[in-house]
N, C-alpha and C positions, 0 to 999 in steps of 0.2 A: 814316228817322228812328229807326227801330226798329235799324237795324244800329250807327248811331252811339250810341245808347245802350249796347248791348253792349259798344262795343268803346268806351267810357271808364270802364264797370263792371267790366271786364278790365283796362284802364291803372290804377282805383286800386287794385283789387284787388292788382297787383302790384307797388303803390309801398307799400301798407300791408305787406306782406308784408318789402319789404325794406327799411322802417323798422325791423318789428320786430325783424330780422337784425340791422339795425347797433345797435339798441337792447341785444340781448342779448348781442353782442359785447363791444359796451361794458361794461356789467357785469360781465361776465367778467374784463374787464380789471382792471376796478376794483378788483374784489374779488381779485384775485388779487393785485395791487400792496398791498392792504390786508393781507393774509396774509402778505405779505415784510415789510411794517414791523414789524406783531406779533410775526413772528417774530425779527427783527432786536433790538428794545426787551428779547426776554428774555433776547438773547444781552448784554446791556448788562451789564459787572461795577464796582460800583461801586469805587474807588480812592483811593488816599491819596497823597502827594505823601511822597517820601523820600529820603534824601542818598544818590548814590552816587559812587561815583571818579570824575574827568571823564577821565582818565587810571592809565595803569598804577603802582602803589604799591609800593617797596616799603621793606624790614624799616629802618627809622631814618630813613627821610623824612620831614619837617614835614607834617602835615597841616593846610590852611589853608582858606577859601572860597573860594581861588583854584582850586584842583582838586580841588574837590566842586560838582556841579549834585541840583536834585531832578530827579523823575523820578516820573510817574504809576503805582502799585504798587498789582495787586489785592489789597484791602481783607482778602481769608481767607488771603493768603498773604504777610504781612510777614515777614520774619527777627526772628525774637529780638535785641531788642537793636538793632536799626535807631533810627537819629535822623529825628525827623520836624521836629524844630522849631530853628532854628539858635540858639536861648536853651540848648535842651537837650543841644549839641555843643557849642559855646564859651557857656559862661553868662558872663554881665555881671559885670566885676571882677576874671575872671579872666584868663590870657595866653589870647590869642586862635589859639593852636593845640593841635595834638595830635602824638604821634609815630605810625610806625605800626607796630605788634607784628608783625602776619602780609601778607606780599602778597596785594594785592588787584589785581586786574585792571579796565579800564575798563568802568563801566556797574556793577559788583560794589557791594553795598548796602555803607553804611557800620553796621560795628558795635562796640559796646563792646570785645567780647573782642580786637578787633582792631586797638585805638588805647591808647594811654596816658590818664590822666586830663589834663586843659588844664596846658597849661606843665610836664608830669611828662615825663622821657627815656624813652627805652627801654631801660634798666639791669636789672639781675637783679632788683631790688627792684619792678620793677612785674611781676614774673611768679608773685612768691610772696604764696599766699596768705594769709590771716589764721593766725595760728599755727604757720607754716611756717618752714621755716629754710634755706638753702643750704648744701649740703656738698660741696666737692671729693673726687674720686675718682681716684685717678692708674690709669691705664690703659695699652697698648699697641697691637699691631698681632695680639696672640693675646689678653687679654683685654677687647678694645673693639669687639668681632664686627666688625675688618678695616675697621674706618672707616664704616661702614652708618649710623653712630648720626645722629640727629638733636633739634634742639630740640622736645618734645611727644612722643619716644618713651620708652616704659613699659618699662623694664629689672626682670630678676630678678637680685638680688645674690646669688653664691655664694662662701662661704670656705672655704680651703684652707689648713690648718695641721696641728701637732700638739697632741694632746692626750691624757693622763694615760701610765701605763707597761704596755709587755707584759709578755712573761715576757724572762729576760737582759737585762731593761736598756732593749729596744727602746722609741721613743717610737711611738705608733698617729697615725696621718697621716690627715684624714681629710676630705671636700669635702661641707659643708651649706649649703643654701640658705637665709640669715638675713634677706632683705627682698623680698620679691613684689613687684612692678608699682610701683617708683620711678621717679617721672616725671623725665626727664632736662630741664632750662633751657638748659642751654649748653653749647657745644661748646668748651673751650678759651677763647678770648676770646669767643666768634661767641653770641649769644640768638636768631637771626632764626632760622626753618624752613626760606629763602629760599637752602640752601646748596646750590651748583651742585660737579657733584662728587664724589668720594671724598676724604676727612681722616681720616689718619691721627692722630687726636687722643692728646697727653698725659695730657688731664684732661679728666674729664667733672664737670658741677656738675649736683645733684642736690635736690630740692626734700623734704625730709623735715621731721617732725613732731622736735625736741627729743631725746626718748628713741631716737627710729631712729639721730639723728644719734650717740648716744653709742654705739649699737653701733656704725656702721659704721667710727668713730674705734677704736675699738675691734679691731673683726678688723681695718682697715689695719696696725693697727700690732702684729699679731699673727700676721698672716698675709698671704695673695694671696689680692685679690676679684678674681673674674669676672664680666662680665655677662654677660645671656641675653635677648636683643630680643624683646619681646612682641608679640605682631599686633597688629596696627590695630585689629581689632572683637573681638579677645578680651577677653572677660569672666569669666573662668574666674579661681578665684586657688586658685593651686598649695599643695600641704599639704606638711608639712615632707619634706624629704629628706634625708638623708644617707649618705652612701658611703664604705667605704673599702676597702683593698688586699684582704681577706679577700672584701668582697661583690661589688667590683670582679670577683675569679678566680673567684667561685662556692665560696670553702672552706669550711669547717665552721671554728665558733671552734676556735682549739690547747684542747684541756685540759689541763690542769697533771699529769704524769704521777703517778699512786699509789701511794704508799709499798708496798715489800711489809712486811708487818709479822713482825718477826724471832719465830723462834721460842723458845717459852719452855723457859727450861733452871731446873728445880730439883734442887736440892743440902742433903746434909746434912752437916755436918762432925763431925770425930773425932778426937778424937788419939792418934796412936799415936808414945808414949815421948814426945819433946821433940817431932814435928813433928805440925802441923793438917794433914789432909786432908780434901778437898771429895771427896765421891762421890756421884755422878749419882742421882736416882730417880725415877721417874714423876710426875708433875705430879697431884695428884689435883683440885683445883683452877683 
């Protein structure tokens, strides 16, 4: 009797033993399944719904709700200028498209800077802005930096002429730099940035303030402007310069040669019989 008591003291001993194993397995589990969720919850970022291209875009194509979808966009990281609401990209009343200024690739957010206002072209007149004015520039294949240029690249204008007199006559020739970082709009006919290519462009149109424009009218018609392509991220603006054939060689300016100054002759006169004679005497004076 005594043996059978032992030996189911021993059997529950080791059924409790491996309840409490599966018990704290279990647990384990639990809680670890718990610690992936919480961890999960903080990785949650909240999101905003936003128009993007459903397709590739580009420079003069209609933009319409046909080829725009939204698209779930975290909330700290919208684009400037993103449309969230389709009242706010075709508002009510107006023509129910846009053009589009710059290419956009699919999936790419839609933005202001990047569309026309509803029913506007995409024409020079939507690239200038308020108090701005367009100016053509006629150029070549030496001064148009070899066809490089593009719509949204920042040119320095530099003029080449003569101006005032040397010595004999000569006119002084000379190349200054009279407009920093002018934002170039258009290539010839072309406003897109979308230009596949090298163009040798005729004309460049150029987006200036009024008073620039009456300079650059100005040295055109006075002289050869060049441009000088500005970097992408430079911020720098250049101080004036000017050059010419003297600082070009490294010369010293000519001086204007100096008189020698003639010596002085004094004289007294005399007459002797009918005739005046002048004779020489020391200068005391």
């Amino acid at each position: 009797m005594r043996a059978v008591f032992g030996l189911v003291l021993i059997v529950g001993i080791a059924l409790a033993g491996g309840a409490v194993m599966m018990a704290k397995k279990y647990i384990g589990e639990y809680q670890t399944a718990l610690a992936k969720e919480r961890a999960g919850q903080k990785e949650i970022v909240p999101t905003v719904e936003v128009f993007v291209a459903n397709e590739p875009l580009r420079y003069g194509q209609r933009l319409t709700l046909e080829n725009i979808r939204k698209v779930s966009w975290p909330e700290n990281a919208i684009p400037e200028g993103s449309f969230l609401e389709s009242a706010a990209l075709f508002p009510e009343g107006k023509p129910p498209h846009r053009v589009v200024l710059r290419a956009m690739e699919k999936d790419e957010a839609v933005m202001a800077v990047k569309v026309t206002e509803p029913g506007q072209d995409a024409g020079i007149t939507s690239r200038l802005q308020k108090g701005m004015r367009a100016f053509a520039i006629k150029v070549d294949v030496d001064t148009g930096v070899s066809g490089f240029l593009r719509p949204g690249d920042r040119v320095d204008v530099y003029w080449t002429g003569s101006i005032g007199q040397e010595l004999e006559g000569a006119r002084r020739e000379v190349t200054r730099m009279i407009q920093p970082g002018i934002e170039l709009i258009a290539i010839d006919q072309s406003a897109g940035r979308d230009i596949d290519g090298t163009i040798i462009a005729r004309t460049v149109t150029v987006a200036a303030r009024p008073e620039q424009v009456a300079t650059l009218a100005q040295a055109q018609n006075t002289g050869r402007l060049s441009l000088a392509l500005v970097g992408a991220e430079d911020d720098t603006v250049a101080s004036v310069i000017e050059v010419d054939q003297r600082k070009l060689l490294g010369l010293a300016d000519i001086e204007a040669p100096i008189e020698k100054q003639a010596e002085r002759v004094c004289t007294i006169r005399t007459r002797r019989g009918a005739e005046v004679v002048e004779i020489p005497i020391p200068c005391t004076n």
